[in-house]
C-alpha positions as CSV (number, residue, x, y, z in Angstrom):
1,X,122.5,78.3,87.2
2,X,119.4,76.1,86.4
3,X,117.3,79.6,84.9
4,X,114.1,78.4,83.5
5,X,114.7,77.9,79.8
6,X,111.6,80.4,79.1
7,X,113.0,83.3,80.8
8,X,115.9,83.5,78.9
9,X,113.9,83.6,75.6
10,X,111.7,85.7,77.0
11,X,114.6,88.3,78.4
12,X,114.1,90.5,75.5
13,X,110.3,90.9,76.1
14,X,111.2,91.6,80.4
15,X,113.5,93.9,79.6
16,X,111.6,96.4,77.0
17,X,109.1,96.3,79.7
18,X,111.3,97.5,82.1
19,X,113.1,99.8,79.7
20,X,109.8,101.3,79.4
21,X,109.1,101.7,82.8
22,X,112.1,103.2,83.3
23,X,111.9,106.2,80.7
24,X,108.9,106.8,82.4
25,X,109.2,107.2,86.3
26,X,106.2,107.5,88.7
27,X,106.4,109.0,91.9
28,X,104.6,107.3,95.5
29,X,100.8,106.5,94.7
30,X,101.0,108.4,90.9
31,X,101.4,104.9,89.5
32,X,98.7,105.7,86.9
33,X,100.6,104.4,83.9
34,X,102.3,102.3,85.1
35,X,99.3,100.3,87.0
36,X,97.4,100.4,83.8
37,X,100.7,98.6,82.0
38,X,100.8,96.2,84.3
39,X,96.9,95.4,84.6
40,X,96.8,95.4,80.8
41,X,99.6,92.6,80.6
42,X,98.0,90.6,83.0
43,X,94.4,90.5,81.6
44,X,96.7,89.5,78.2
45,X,98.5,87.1,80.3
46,X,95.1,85.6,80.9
47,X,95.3,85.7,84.5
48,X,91.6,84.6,85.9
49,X,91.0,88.0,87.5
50,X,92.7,91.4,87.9
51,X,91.8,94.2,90.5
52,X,93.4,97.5,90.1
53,X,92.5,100.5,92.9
54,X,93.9,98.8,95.6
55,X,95.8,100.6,97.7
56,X,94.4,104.0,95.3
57,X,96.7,102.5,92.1
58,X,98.0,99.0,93.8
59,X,97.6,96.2,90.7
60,X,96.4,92.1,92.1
61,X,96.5,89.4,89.5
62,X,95.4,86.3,90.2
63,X,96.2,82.8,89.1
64,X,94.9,79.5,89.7
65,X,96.5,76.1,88.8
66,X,95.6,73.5,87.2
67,X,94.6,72.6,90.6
68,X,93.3,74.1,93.4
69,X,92.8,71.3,95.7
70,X,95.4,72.1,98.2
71,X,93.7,75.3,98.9
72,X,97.1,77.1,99.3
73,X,97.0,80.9,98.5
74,X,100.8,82.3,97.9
75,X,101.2,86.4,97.5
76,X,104.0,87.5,95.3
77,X,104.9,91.5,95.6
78,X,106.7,94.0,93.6
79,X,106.9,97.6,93.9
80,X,106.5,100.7,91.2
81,X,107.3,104.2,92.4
82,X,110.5,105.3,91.6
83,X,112.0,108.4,93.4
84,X,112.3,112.4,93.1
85,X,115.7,111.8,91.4
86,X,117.6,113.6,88.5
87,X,119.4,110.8,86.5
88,X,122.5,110.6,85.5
89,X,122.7,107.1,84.5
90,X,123.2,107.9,80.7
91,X,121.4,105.3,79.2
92,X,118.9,105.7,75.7
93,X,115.8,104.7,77.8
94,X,116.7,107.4,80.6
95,X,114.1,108.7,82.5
96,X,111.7,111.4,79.8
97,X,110.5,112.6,83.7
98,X,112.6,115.4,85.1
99,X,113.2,115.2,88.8
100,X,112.0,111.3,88.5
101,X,113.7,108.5,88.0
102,X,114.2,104.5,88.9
103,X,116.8,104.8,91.4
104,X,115.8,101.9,93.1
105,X,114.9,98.8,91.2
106,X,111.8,98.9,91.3
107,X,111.2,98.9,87.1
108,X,112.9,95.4,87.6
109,X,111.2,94.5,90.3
110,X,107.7,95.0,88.6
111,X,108.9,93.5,84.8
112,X,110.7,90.7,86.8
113,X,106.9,89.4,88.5
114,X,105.3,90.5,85.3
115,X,107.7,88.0,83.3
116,X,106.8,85.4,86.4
117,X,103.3,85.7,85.8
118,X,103.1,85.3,82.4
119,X,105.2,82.1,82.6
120,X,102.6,80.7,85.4
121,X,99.9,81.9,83.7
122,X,100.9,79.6,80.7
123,X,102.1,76.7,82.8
124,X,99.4,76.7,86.1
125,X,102.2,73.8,86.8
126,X,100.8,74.1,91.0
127,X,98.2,72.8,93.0
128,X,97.4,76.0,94.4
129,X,96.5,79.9,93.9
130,X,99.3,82.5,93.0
131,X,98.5,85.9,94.0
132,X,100.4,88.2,92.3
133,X,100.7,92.1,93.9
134,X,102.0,95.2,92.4
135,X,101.7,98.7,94.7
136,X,102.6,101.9,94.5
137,X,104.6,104.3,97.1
138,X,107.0,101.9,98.5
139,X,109.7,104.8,98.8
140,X,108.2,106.8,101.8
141,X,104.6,106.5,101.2
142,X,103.4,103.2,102.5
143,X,101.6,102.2,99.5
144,X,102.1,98.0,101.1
145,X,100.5,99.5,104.3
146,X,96.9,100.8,102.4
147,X,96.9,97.6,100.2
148,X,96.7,95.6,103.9
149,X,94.3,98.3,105.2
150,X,91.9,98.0,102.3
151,X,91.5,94.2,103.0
152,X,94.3,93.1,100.5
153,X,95.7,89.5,102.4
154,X,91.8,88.6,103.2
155,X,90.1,89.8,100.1
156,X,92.7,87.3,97.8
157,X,93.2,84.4,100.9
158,X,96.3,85.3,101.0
159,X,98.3,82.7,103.3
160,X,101.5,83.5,102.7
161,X,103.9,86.2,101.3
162,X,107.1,87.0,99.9
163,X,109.1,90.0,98.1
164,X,112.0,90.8,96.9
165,X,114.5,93.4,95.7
166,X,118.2,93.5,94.2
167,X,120.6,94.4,95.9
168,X,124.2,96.2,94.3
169,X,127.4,94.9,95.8
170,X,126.3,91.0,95.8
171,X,127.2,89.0,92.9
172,X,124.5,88.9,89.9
173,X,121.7,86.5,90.0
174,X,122.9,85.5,93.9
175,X,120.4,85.3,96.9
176,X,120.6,86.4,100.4
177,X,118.4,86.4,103.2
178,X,118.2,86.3,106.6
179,X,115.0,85.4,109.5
180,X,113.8,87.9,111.7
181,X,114.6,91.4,112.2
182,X,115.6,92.1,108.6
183,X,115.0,95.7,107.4
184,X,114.8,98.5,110.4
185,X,112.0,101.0,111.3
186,X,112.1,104.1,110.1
187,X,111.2,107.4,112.1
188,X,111.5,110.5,111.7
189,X,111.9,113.6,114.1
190,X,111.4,117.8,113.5
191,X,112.7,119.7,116.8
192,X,111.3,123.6,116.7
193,X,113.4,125.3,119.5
194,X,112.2,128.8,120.3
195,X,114.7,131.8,122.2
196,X,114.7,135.4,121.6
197,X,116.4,136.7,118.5
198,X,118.3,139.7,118.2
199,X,121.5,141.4,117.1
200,X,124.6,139.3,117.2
201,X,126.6,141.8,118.4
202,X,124.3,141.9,121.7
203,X,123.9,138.5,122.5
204,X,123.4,139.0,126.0
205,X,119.8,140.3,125.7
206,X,119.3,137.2,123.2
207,X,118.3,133.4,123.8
208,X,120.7,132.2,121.3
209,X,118.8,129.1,119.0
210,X,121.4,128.6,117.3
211,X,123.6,127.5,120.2
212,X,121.2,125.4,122.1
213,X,120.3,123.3,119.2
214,X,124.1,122.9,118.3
215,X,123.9,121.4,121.6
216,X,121.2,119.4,121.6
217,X,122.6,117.7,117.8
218,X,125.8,116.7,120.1
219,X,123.5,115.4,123.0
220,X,121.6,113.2,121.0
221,X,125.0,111.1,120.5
222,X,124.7,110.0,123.5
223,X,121.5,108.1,123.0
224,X,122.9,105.1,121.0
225,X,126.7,105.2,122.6
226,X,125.0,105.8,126.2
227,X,121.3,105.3,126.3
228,X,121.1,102.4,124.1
229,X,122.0,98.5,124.7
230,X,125.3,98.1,123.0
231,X,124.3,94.5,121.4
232,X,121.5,96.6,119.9
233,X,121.2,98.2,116.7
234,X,120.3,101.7,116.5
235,X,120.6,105.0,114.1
236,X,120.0,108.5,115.2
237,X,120.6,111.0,112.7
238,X,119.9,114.6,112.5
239,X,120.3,115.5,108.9
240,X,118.7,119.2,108.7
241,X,119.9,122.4,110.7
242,X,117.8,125.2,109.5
243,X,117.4,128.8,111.2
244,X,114.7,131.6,110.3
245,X,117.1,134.1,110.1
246,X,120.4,133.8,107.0
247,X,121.8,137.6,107.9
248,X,125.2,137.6,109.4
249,X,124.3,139.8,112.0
250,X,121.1,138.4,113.6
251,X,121.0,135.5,116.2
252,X,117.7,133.4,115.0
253,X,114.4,133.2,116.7
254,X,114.2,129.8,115.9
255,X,116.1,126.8,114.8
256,X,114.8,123.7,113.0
257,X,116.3,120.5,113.3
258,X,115.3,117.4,111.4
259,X,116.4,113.8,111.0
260,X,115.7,110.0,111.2
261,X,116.0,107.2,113.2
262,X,116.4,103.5,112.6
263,X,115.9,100.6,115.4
264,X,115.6,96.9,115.0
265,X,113.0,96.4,118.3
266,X,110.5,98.0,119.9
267,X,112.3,98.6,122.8
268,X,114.7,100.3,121.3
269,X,112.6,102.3,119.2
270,X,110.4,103.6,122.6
271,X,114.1,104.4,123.7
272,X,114.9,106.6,121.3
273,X,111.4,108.4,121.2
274,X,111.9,108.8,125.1
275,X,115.8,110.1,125.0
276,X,114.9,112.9,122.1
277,X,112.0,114.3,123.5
278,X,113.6,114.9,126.7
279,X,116.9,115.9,125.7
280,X,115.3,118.5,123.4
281,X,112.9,119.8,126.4
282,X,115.9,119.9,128.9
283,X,118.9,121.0,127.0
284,X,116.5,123.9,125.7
285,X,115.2,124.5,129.2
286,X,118.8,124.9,130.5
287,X,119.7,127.6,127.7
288,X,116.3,129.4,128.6
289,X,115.0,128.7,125.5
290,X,111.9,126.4,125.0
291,X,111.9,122.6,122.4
292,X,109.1,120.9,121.0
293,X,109.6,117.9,119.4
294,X,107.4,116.1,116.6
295,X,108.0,112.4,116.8
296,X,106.6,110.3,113.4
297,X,106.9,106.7,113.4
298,X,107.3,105.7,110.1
299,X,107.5,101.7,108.5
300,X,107.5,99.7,111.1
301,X,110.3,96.7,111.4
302,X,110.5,94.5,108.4
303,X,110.6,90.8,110.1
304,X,110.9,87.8,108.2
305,X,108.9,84.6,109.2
306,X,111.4,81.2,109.9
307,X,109.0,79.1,108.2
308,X,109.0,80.7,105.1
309,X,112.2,81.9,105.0
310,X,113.3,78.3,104.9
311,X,110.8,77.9,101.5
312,X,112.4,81.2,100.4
313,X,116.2,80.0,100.6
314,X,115.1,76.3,99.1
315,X,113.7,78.1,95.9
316,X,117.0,80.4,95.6
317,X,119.0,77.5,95.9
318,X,117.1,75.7,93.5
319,X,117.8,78.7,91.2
320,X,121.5,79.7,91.9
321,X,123.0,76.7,93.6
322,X,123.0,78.8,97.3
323,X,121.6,81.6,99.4
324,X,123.6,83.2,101.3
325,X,123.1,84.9,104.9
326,X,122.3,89.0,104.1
327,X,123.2,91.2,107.3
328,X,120.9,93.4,108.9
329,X,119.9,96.0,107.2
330,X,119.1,100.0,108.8
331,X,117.2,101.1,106.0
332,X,113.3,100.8,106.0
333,X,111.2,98.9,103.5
334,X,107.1,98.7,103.7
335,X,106.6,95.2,102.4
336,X,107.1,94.9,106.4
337,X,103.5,95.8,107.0
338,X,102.5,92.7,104.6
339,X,104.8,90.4,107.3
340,X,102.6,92.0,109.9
341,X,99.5,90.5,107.9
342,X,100.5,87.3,107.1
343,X,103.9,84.9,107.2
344,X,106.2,85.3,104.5
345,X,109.8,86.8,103.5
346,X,111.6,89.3,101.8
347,X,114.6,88.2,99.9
348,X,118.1,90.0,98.3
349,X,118.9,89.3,94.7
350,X,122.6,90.2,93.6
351,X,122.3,93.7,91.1
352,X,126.2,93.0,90.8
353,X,128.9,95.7,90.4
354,X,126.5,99.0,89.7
355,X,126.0,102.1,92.0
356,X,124.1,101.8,95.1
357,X,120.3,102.4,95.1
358,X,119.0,105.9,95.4
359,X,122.2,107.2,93.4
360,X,121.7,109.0,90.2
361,X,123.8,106.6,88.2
362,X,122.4,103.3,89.4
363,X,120.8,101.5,87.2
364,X,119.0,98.1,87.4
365,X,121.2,94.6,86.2
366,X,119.0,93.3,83.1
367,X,121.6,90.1,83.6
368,X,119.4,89.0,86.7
369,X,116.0,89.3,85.1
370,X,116.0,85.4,84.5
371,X,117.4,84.7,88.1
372,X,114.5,87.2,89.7
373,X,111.6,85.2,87.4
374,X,112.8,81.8,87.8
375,X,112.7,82.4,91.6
376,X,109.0,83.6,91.8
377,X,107.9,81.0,89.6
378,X,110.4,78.1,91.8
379,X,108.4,79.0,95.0
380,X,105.1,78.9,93.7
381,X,105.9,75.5,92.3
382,X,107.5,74.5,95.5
383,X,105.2,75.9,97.6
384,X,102.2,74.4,95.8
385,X,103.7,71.3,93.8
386,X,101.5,70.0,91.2
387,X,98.8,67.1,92.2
């Protein structure tokens, strides 16, 4: 693997960073120490200007080359929230933050970009500006989405972006990416049905809750094997059954369901809204009981530009030798509100053989810290070669 020669004497550096980061988790936008890490290493870097506040404790870093003649702006992103996790990963640089914990990556995702800047910072081997991003509250909080909304992409010039996160199962070190539809959007749904509690032994004078919203979690099957284009993707989940009463002998007032869905198009996603709203009114109405449903559309679908993913699989080629083609993935991820800004693509890197993300025992690969930083710093030079 041709790894830039500097990243592998600098591995020691990336990783105490991320170490660090790692015994000390921060949750959605409480990136306070963590943004002040990162700002502090940038300003050291010598990067020609660093704003922090962006998107309430979003980090920018910017770096010019030794030219700027082309006028081309490039984004870089990383992400540093971790996630309301016990750990159980073992490790001596565990997380000192109970309930928190980096269960996703993103400690190597933010030392991985902090290692790339400090290599362009030293080289400014591009004709060109790197912009380099690092925001808070990727994990459910849509930290990417305020950075946008607080004038992010125009504020910098930002023509172009890109991101990136690992990815257990695929080799170490190895790409993957795909154009398009990439990472699904994410909604959620809370269903209150209402009927008339009582005694269980007397369910006859009752509007039983607890069997019309048994019901209605088996009706909702039908959307995606019925409702739904087969050739489609589509997710609808109900992962919380919860009624106001826990006594054997009582049939519940209410029931509360909750749960999530995932779609890959609009279409789809205004099907689903449709199908749940009125199965919940009319299986409810049918019982004699009464549904309302609270609809939240969450990140939005996470499309990849073809343009740019062509520049993205040419500098993870020049890094690894290939890129291969990543499937679609049903899980949400905000750097898609970034793609809505400007062109640009989000890219898999190989975490190896390790527990999935969001698991108490993953743990981030230090082996693909020089793979991650060699790629940022391969675009930027690609995307921006030198006069």
């Amino acid at each position: 693997m041709p790894i830039k020669n500097r990243f592998a004497e600098m591995l020691p550096e990336i990783m105490a960073w991320r170490h660090d980061f790692h015994a000390h988790p921060e949750i959605l936008f409480d990136c306070h120490r963590t943004a002040g890490i990162v700002a502090e290493k940038l300003r050291q870097f010598g990067c020609d200007e660093v704003v922090e506040g962006i998107g309430r404790t979003g980090v920018v870093g910017v770096i010019r080359g030794k030219s700027t003649q082309s006028g081309r702006v490039v984004g870089l992103r990383a992400d540093m929230d971790a996630l309301p996790i016990h750990e159980a990963t073992g490790v001596d640089y565990a997380s000192k933050e109970a309930g928190k914990m980096h269960a996703c990556g993103h400690d190597g995702h933010t030392a991985m970009l902090l290692g790339a800047a400090k290599y362009l910072a030293e080289t400014r081997n591009f004709d060109g500006t790197v912009v380099v991003i690092f925001q808070p509250a990727e994990e459910g909080g849509g930290g990417g989405d305020e950075m946008c909304r607080e004038g992010l992409m125009a504020r910098f010039g930002i023509q172009e972006v890109y991101g990136m996160h690992n990815w257990p199962g695929n080799p170490a070190g190895e790409f993957a990416i795909r154009p398009g539809p990439f990472f699904a959007a994410t909604d959620q749904f809370e269903i209150g049905v209402e009927g008339r509690g009582g005694h269980a032994a007397k369910p006859h004078y009752c509007v039983d809750t607890t069997v019309v919203a048994a019901q209605l979690v088996v009706a909702m099957q039908s959307i995606v094997s019925r409702n739904a284009d087969p050739t489609l993707e589509m997710v609808v989940s109900v992962t919380s059954f919860v009624t106001d009463s826990q006594a054997f002998n009582v049939i519940p007032q209410h029931v509360t369901l909750r749960g999530t869905v995932r779609t890959l198009s609009q279409d789809m996603r205004d099907l689903a809204e449709m199908r749940i709203k009125a199965l919940a009114e009319h299986t409810a109405a049918a019982f004699g009981a009464q549904a309302h449903v609270d609809y939240r559309r969450g990140y939005p679908v996470m499309v990849n530009s073809a343009t740019e993913t062509d520049h993205a699989v040419a500098a993870a080629r020049a890094v690894s030798g290939q890129c291969a083609d990543a499937p679609l993935v049903m899980g949400g991820e905000d750097f898609a509100y970034m793609l809505q800004e400007r062109p640009g693509a989000y890219i898999l890197v190989g975490n190896g053989d390790t527990a999935d993300v969001h698991n108490p025992a993953y743990n981030f690969n230090d082996t693909i810290i020089p793979a991650g930083c060699s790629y940022w710093v391969e675009l930027a030079e690609q995307r921006m070669p030198a006069a």
